[in-house]
ZALOMI-193416 format. One record per residue (C-alpha): x, y, z. Coordinates in Angstrom, 3 decimals, padded with zeros to 6 digits, m for minus. Layout:
REM residues N
<rec px="X" py="Y" pz="Z"/>
...
***
This chain:
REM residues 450
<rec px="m135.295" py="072.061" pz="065.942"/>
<rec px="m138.100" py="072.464" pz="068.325"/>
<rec px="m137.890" py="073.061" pz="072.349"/>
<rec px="m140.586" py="071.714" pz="074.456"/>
<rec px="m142.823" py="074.373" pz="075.832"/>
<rec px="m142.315" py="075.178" pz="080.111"/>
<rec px="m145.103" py="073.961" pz="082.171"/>
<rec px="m147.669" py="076.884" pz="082.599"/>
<rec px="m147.154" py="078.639" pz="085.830"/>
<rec px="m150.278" py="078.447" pz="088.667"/>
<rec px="m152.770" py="081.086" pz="089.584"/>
<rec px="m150.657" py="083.318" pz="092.740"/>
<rec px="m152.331" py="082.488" pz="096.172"/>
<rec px="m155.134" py="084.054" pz="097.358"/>
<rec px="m156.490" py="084.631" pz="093.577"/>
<rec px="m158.591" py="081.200" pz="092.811"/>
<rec px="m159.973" py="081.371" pz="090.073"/>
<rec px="m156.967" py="083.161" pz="087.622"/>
<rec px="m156.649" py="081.011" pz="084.559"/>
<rec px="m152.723" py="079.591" pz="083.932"/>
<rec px="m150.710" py="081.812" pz="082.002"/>
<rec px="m149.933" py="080.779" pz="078.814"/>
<rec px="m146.598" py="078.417" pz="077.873"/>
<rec px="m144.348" py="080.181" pz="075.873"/>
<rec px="m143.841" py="079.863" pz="072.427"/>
<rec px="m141.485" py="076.956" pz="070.951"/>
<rec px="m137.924" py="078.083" pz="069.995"/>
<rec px="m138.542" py="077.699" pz="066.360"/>
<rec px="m141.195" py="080.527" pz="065.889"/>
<rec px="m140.446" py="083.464" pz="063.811"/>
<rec px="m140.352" py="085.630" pz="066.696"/>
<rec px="m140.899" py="085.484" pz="070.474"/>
<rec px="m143.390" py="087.393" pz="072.509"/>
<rec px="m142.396" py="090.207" pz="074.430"/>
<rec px="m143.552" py="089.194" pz="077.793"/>
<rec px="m141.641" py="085.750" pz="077.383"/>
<rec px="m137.714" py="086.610" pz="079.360"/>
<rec px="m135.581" py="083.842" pz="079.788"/>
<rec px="m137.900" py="081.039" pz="079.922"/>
<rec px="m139.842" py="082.994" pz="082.794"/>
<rec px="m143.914" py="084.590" pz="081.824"/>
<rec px="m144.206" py="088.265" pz="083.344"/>
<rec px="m147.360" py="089.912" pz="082.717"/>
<rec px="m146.892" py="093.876" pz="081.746"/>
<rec px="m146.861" py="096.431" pz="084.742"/>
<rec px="m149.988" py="097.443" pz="083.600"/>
<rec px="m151.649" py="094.461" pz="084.073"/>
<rec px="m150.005" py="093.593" pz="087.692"/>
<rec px="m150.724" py="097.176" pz="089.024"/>
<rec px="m154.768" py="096.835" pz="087.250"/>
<rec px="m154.871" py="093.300" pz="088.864"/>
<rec px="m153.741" py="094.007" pz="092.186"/>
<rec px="m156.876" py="096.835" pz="092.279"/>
<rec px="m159.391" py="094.739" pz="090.870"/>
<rec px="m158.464" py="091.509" pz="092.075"/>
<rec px="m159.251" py="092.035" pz="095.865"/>
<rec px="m162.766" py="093.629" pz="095.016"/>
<rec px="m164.259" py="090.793" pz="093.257"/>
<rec px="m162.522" py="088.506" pz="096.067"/>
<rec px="m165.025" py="090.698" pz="098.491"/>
<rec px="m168.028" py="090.860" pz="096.003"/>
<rec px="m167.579" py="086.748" pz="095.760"/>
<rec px="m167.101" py="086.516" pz="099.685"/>
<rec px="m170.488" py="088.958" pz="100.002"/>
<rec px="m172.700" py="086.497" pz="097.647"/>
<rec px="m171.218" py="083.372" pz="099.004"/>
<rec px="m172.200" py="084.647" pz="102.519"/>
<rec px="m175.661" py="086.458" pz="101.989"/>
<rec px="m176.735" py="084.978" pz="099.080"/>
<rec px="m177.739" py="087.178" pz="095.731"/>
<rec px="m181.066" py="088.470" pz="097.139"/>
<rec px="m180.526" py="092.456" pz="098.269"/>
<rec px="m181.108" py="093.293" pz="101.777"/>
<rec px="m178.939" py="095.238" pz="104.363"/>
<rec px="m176.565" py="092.239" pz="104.909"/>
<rec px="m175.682" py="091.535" pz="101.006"/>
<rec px="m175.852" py="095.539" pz="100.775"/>
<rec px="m173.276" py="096.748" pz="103.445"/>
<rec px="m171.222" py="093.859" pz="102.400"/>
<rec px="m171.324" py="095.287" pz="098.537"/>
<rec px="m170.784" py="098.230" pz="099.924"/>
<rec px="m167.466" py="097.205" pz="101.361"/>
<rec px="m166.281" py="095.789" pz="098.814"/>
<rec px="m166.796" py="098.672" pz="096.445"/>
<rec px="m165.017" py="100.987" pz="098.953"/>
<rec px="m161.674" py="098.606" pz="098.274"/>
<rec px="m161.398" py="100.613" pz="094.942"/>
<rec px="m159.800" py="103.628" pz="096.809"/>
<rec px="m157.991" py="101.846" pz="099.721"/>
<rec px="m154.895" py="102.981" pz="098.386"/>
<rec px="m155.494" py="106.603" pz="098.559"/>
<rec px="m157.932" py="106.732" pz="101.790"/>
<rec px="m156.736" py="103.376" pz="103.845"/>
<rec px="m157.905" py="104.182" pz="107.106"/>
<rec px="m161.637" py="105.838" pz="105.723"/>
<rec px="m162.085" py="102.813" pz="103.572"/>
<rec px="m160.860" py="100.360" pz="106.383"/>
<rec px="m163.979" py="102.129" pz="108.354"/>
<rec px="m166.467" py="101.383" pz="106.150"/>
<rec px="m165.608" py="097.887" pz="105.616"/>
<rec px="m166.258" py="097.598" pz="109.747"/>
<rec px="m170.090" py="097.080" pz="109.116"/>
<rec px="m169.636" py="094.413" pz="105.934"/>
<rec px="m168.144" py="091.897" pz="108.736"/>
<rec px="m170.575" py="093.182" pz="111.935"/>
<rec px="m173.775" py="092.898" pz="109.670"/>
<rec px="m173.006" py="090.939" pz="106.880"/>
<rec px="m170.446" py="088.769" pz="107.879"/>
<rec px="m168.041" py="089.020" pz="105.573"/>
<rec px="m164.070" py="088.656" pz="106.135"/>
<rec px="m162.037" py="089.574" pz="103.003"/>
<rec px="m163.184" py="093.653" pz="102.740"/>
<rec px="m161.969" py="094.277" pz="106.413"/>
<rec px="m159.751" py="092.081" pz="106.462"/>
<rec px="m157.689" py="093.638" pz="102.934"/>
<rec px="m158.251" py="097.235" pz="104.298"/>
<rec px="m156.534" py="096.805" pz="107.493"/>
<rec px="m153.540" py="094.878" pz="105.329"/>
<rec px="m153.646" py="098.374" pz="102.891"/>
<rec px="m153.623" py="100.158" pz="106.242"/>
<rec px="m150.431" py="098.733" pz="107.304"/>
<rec px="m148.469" py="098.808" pz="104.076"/>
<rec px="m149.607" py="102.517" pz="103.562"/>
<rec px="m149.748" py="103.551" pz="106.869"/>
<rec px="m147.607" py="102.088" pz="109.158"/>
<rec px="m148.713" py="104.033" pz="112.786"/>
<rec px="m148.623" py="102.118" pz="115.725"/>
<rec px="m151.646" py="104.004" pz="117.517"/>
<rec px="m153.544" py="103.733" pz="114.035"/>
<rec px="m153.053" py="100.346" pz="113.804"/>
<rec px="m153.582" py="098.991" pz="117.416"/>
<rec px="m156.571" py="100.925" pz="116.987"/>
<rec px="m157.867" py="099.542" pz="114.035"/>
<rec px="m156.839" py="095.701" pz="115.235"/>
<rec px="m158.988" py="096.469" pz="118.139"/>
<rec px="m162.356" py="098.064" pz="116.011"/>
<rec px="m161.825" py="094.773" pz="113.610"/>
<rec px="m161.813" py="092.253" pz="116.934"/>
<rec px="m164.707" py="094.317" pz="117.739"/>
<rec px="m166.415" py="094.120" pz="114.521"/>
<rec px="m165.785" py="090.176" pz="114.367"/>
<rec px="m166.747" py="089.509" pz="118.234"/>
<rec px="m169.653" py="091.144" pz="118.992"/>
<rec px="m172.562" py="089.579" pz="117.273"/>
<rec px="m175.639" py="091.410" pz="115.100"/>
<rec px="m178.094" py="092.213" pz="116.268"/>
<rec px="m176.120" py="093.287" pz="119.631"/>
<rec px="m178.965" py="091.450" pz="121.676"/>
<rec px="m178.072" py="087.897" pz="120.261"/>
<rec px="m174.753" py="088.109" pz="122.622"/>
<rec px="m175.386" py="085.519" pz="125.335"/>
<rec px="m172.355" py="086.479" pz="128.114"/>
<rec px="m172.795" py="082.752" pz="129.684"/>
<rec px="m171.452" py="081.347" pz="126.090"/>
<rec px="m167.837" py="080.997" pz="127.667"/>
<rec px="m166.635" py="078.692" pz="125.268"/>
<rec px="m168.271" py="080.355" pz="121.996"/>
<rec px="m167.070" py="083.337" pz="123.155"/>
<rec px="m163.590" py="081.991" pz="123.444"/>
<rec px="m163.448" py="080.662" pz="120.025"/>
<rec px="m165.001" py="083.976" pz="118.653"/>
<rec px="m162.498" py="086.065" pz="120.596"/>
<rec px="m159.364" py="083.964" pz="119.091"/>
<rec px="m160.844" py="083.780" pz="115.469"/>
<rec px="m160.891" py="087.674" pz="116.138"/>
<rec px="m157.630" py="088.681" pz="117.365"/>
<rec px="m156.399" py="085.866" pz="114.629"/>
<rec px="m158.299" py="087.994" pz="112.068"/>
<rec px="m157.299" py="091.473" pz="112.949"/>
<rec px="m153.733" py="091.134" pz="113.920"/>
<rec px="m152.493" py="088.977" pz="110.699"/>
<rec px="m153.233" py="091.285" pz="108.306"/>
<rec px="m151.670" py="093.577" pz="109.816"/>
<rec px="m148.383" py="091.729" pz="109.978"/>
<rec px="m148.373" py="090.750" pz="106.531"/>
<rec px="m148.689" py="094.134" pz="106.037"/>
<rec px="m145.672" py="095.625" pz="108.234"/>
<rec px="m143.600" py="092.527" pz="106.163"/>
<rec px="m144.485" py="093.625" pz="102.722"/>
<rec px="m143.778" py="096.912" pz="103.404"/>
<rec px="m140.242" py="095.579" pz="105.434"/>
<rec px="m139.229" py="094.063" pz="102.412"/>
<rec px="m140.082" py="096.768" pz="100.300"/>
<rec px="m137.856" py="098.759" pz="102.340"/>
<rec px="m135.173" py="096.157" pz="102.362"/>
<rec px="m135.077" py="096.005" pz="098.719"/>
<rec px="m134.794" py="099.780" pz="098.130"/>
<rec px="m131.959" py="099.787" pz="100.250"/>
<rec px="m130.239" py="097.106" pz="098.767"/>
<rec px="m130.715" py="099.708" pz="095.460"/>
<rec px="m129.203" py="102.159" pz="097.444"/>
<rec px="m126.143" py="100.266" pz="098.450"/>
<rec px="m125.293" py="098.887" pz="095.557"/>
<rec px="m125.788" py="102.303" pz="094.055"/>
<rec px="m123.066" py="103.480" pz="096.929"/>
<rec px="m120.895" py="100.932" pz="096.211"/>
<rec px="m121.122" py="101.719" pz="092.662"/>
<rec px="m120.132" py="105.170" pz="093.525"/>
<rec px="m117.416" py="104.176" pz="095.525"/>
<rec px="m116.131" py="101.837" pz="092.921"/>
<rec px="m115.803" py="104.626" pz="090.569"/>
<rec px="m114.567" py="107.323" pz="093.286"/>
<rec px="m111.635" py="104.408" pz="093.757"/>
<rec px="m110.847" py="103.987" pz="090.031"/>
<rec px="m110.002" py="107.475" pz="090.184"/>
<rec px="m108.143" py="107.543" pz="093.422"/>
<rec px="m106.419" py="104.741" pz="091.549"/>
<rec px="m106.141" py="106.856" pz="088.541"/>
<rec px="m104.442" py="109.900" pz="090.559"/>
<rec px="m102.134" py="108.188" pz="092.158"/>
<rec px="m100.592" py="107.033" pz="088.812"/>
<rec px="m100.866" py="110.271" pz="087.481"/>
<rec px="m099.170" py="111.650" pz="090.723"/>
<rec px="m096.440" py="109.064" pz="090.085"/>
<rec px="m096.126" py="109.672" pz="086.892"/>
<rec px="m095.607" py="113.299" pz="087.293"/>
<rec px="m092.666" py="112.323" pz="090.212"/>
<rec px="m090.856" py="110.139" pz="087.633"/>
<rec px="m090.754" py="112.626" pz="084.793"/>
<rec px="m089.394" py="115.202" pz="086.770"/>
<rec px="m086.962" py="112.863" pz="088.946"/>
<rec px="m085.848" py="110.814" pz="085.693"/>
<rec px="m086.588" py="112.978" pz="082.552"/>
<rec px="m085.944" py="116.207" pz="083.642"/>
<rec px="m082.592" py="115.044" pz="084.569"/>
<rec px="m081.696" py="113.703" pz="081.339"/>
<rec px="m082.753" py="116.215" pz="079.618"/>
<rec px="m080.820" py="118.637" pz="081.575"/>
<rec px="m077.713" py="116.721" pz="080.650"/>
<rec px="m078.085" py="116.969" pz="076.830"/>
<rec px="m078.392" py="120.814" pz="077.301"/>
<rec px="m075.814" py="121.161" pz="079.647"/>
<rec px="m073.636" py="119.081" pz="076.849"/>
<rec px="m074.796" py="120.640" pz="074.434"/>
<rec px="m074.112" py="124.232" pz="075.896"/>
<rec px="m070.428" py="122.789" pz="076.561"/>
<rec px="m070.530" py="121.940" pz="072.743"/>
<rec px="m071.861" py="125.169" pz="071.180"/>
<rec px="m068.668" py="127.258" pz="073.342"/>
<rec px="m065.898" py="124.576" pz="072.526"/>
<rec px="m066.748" py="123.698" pz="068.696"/>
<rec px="m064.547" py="125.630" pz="066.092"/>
<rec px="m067.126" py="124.791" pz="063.439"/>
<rec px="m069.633" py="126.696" pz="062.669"/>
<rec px="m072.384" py="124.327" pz="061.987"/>
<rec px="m071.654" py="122.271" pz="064.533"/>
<rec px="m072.050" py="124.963" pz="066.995"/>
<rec px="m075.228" py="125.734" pz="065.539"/>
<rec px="m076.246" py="122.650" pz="065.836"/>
<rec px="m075.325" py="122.770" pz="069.179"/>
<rec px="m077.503" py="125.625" pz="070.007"/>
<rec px="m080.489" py="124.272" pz="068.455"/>
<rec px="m080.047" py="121.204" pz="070.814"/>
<rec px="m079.908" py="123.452" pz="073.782"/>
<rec px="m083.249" py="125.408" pz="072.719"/>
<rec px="m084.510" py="122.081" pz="072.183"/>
<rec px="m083.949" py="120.873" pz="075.654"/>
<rec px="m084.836" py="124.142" pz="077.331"/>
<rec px="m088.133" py="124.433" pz="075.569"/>
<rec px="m089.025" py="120.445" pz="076.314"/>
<rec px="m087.990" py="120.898" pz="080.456"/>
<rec px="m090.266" py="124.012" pz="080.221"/>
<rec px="m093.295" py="121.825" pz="078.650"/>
<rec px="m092.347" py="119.132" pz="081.041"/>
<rec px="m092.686" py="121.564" pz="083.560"/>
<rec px="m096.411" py="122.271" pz="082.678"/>
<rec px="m097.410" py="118.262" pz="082.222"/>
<rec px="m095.610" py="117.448" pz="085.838"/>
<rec px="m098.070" py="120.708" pz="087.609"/>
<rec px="m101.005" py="118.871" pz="085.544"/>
<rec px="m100.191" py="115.835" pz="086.601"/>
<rec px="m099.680" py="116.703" pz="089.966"/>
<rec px="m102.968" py="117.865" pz="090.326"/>
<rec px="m104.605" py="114.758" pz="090.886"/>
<rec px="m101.948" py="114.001" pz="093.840"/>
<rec px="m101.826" py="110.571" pz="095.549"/>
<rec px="m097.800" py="109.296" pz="095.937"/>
<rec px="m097.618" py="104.797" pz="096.679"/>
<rec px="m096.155" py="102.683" pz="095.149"/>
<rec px="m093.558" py="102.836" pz="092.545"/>
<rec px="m094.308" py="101.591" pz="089.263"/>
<rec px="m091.522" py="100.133" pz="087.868"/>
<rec px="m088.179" py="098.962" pz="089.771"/>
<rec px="m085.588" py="101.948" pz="090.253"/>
<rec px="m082.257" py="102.517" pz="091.023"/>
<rec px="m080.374" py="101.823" pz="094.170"/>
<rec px="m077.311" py="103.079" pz="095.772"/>
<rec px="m075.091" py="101.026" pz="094.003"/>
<rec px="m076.168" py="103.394" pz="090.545"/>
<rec px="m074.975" py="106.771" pz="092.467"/>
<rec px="m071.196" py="106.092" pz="090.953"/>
<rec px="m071.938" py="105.969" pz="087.114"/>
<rec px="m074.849" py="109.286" pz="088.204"/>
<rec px="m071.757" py="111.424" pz="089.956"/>
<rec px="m069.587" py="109.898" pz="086.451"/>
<rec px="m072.725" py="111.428" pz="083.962"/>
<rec px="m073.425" py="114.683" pz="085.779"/>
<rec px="m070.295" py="116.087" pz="084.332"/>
<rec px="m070.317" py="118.151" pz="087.724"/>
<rec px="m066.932" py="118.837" pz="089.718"/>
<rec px="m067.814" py="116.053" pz="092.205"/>
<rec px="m066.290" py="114.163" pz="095.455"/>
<rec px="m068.187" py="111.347" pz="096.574"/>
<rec px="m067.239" py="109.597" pz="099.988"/>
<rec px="m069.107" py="106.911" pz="101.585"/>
<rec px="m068.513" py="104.147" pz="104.509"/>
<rec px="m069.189" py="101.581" pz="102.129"/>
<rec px="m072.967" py="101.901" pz="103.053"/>
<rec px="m073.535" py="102.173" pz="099.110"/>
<rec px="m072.011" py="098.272" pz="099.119"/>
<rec px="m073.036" py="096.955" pz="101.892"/>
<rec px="m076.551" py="094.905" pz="101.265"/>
<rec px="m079.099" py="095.174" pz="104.098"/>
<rec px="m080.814" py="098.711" pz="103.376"/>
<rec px="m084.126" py="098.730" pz="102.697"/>
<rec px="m085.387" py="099.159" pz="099.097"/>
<rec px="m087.407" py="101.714" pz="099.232"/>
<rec px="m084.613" py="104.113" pz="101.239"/>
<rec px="m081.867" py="103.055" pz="098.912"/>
<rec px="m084.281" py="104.449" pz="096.015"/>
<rec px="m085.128" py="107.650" pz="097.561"/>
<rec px="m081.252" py="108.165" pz="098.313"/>
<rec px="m080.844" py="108.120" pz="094.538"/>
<rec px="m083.547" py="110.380" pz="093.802"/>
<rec px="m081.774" py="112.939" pz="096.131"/>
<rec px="m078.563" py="112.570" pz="095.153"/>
<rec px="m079.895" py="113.203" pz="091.770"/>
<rec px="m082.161" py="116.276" pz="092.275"/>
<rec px="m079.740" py="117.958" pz="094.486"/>
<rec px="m077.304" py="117.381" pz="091.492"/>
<rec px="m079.806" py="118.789" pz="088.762"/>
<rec px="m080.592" py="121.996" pz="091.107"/>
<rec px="m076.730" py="122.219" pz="091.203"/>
<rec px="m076.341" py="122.447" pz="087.639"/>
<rec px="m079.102" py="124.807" pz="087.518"/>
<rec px="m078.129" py="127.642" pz="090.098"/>
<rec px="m074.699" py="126.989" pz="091.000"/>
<rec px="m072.757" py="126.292" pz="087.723"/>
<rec px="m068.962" py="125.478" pz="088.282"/>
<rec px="m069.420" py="124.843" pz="092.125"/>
<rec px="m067.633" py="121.879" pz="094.076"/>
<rec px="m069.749" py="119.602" pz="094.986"/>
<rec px="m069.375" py="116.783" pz="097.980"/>
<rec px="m071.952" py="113.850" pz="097.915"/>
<rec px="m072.182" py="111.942" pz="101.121"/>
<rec px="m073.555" py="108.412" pz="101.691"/>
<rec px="m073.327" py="106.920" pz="104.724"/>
<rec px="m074.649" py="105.177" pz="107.962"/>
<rec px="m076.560" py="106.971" pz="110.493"/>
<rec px="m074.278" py="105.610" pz="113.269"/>
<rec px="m071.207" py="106.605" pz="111.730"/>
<rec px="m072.139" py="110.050" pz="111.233"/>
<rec px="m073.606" py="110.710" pz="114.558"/>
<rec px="m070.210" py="109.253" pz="115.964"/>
<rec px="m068.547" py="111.463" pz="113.960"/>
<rec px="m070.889" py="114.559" pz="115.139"/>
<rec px="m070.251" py="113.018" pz="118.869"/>
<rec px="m066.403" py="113.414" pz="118.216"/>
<rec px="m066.260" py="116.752" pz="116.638"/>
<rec px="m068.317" py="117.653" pz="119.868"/>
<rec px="m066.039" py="116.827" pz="122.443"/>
<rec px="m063.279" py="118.224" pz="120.733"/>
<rec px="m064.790" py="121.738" pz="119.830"/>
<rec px="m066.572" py="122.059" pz="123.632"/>
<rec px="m065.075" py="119.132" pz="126.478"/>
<rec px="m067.291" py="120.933" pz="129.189"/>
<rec px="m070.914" py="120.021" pz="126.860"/>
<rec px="m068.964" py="116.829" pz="125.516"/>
<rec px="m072.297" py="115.060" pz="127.591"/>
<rec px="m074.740" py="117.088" pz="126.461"/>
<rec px="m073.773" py="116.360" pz="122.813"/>
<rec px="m073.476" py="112.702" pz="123.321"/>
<rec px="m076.587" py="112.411" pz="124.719"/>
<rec px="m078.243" py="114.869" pz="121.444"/>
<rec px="m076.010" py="112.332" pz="119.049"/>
<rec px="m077.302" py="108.987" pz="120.610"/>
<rec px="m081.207" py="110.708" pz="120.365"/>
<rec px="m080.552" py="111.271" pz="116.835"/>
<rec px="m078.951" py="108.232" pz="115.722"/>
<rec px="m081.911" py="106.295" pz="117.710"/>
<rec px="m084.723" py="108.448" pz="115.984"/>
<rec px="m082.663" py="107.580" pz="112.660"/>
<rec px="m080.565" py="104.720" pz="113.102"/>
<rec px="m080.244" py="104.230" pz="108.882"/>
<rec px="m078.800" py="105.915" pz="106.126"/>
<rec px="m077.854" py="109.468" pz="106.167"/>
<rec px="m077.457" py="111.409" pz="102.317"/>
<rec px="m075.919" py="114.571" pz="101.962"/>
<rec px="m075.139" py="116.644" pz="098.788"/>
<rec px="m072.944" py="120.324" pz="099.679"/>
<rec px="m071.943" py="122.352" pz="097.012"/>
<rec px="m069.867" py="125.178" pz="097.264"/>
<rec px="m070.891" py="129.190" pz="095.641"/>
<rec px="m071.197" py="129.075" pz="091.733"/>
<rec px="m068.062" py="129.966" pz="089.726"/>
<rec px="m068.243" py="133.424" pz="088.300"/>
<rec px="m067.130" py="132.377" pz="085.087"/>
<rec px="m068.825" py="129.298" pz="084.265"/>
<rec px="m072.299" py="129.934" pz="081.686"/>
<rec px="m075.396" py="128.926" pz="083.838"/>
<rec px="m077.093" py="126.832" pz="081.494"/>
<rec px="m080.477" py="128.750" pz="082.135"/>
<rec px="m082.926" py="125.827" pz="082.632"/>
<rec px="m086.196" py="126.163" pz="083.685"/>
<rec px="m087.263" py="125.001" pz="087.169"/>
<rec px="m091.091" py="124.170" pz="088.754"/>
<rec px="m090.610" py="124.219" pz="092.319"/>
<rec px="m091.253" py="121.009" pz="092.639"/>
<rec px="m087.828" py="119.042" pz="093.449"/>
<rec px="m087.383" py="119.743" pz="097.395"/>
<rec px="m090.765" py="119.101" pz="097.526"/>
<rec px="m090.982" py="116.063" pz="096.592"/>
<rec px="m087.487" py="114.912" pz="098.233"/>
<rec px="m089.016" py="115.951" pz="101.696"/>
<rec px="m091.958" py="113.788" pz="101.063"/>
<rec px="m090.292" py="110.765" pz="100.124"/>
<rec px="m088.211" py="111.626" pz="103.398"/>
<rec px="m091.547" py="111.942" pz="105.301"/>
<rec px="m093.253" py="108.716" pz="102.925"/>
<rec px="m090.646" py="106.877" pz="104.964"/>
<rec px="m090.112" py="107.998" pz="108.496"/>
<rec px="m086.901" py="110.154" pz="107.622"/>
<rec px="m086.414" py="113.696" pz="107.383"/>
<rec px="m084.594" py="116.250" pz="104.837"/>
<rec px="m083.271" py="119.726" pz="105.475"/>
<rec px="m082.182" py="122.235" pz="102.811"/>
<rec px="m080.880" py="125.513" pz="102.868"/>
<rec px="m077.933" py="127.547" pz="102.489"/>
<rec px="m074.092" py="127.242" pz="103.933"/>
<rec px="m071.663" py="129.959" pz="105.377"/>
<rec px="m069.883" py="129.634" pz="102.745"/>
<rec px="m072.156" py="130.550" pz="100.253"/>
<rec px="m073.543" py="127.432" pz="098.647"/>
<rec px="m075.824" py="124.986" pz="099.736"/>
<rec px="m076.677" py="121.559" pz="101.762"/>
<rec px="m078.885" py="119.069" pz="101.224"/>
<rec px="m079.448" py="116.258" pz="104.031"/>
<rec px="m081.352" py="113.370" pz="104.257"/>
<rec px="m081.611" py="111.011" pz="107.285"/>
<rec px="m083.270" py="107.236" pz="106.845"/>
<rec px="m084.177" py="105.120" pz="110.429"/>
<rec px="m082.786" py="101.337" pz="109.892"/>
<rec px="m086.846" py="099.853" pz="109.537"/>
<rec px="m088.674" py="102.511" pz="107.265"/>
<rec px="m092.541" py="103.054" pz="108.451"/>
<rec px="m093.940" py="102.291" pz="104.977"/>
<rec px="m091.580" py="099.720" pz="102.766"/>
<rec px="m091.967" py="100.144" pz="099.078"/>
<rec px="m092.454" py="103.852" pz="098.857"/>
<rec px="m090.906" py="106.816" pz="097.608"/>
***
């Protein structure tokens, strides 16, 4: 099957003379010529940057014989002269756009001056150089040669000379500012879309931290709490079995787990690295899960609650970081206070600050107002869901299971506090164990967070 050849493309304007380039070869040759992209003709670089050199000089030699004729004398030789000078324009503008002056004051000639002043713009884009130069080529083109040929009583010849000359010296001049304009425009149009290729890539990896950062959250919230378990069963195993094997076994499952929470430990600090906390990835538990978590900790636990954990209306996002709490303050239980009581507490804002309020008045009537006032600032700034987890000291004769730890867990509970417009406080009790306490506001600032 053949394919019609295109039509051949015409000569560029300003270039009569160019002969059509060539129509392309039909589909069914052996091979296609390099030139021919897409249907379009380009000529090689070479060729444009060879052409746009020579081109204008044998425009100017033409325009010097058309106007002087072919016999030598000083108007056909300053006009050569001109012309010749166009081979360096690009490296001397303004000394070559001097020497073309005399090729249109003596000889008459248009295109030398006339393509130096353009090269003088594109290459040198000065405004004092150039309104100088307009006015030299207005000068050139007005005043007539010989000088004593200029009759001042000509109003109307002089008119038409005077327009023909500005005409002649200023548009150059503006083609010139607008080639180089969009030559400016186009490189930076490169350089945007080289930015915005950058930035592309600097937000893939933004992108790509965050997961990581969320990643490294959810292994140590989720995994690192499982894993915990099967040691801490596994420790309870190893000291209640009365067979042998099965208390080795037992011990091996403990090393096990140790060893993997230690090499979690050193993927979660790699993965953290990268930082960047969202969006969650997956859906996650709610406060409705914390019953069967207290039931699997196989921790000495009391859990009270208002009924916040059943009544529907919390947001999402603070019913998930309530889990995570409950759960991390569990794990660092089982960690560093083995055998302790512990007391988790769920339950609205409102309802503890009243009870705050009443213990108050009770312990102190005479700052029963002062307190009231401190309650009903606290339960406006939170207004939500309050989570606390107390344990009491360790018991001296439980086995602490020994697991490892990274630092990481109140951390990362005081940023999902802080993700959502809550706060968390940690630290020791009086009576020798610890307290951890989260409080929620009723509207979270960001929703689907932490």
């Amino acid at each position: 099957m053949t394919v019609s050849p295109l039509p051949p493309r015409s000569s560029s304007p300003g270039t009569p003379g160019t002969p059509p380039a060539p129509p392309p070869a039909p589909a069914s040759s052996a091979s296609s010529p390099p030139s021919v992209s897409a249907g379009r003709w380009r000529p090689p670089r070479r060729v444009i940057r060879w052409g746009s050199l020579i081109v204008p000089v044998l425009l100017a030699v033409a325009d010097a014989l058309l106007v002087n004729g072919v016999t030598f004398g000083l108007e056909l030789n300053v006009s050569l002269a001109a012309a010749a000078a166009l081979l360096v324009r690009r490296r001397l503008p303004a000394l070559v756009f001097l020497i073309t002056l005399p090729g249109i004051l003596i000889g008459y000639v248009w295109f030398a001056p006339m393509i130096a002043l353009y090269t003088v713009a594109l290459l040198r884009p000065n405004r004092r150089l150039l309104g100088i130069s307009a006015l030299l080529l207005a000068a050139a083109h007005f005043i007539p040669w010989p000088v004593s040929d200029f009759e001042p009583t000509a109003y109307r010849e002089n008119t038409l000379t005077l327009i023909d000359a500005c005409v002649t010296s200023v548009g150059p001049i503006a083609l010139g500012l607008l080639v180089r304009t969009r030559g400016e425009l186009a490189a930076r149009i490169e350089d945007l879309t080289r930015s915005r290729r950058h930035a592309d890539e600097l937000i893939a990896e933004q992108v790509l931290s965050t997961e990581r950062a969320r990643l490294a959250r959810e292994m140590h919230d989720v995994v690192a709490h499982q894993v915990s378990l099967i040691s801490l069963q596994a420790g309870a195993v190893q000291i209640s079995a009365e067979d042998a094997k099965a208390r080795e076994g037992a011990r091996t499952i403990r090393e096990l787990s140790v060893r993997t929470l230690d090499e979690l430990r050193h993927m979660v600090g790699i993965l953290r690295a990268a930082g960047g906390d969202h969006e969650e990835l997956t859906p996650q538990p709610r406060l409705a899960d914390l019953p069967r978590l207290i039931e699997l900790s196989a921790l000495n636990v009391s859990f009270e609650t208002d009924g916040a954990t059943r009544r529907p209306g919390h947001p999402e996002a603070v019913e998930r970081a309530a889990f995570r709490i409950v759960q991390e303050a569990l794990t660092n239980v089982r960690k560093h206070a083995p055998g302790a009581r512990v007391t988790v507490r769920v339950n609205d804002a409102e309802a503890a600050e009243g009870a705050g309020q009443t213990a108050a008045e009770e312990a102190a009537p005479s700052a029963a107002d002062g307190a009231a006032q401190e309650a009903a600032e606290e339960a406006e700034r939170t207004g939500g869901l309050r989570v606390e987890v107390r344990n009491g000291p360790p018991d001296a004769s439980a086995v602490a299971p020994g697991l490892p730890g990274g630092g990481h867990g109140l951390v990362g509970l005081r940023e999902r506090a802080q993700l959502l417009g809550g706060t968390l406080e940690a630290g020791p009790t009086e009576e020798g164990g610890f307290v951890v306490r989260a409080d929620f506001p009723k509207t979270p600032r960001v929703t689907g967070t932490a």
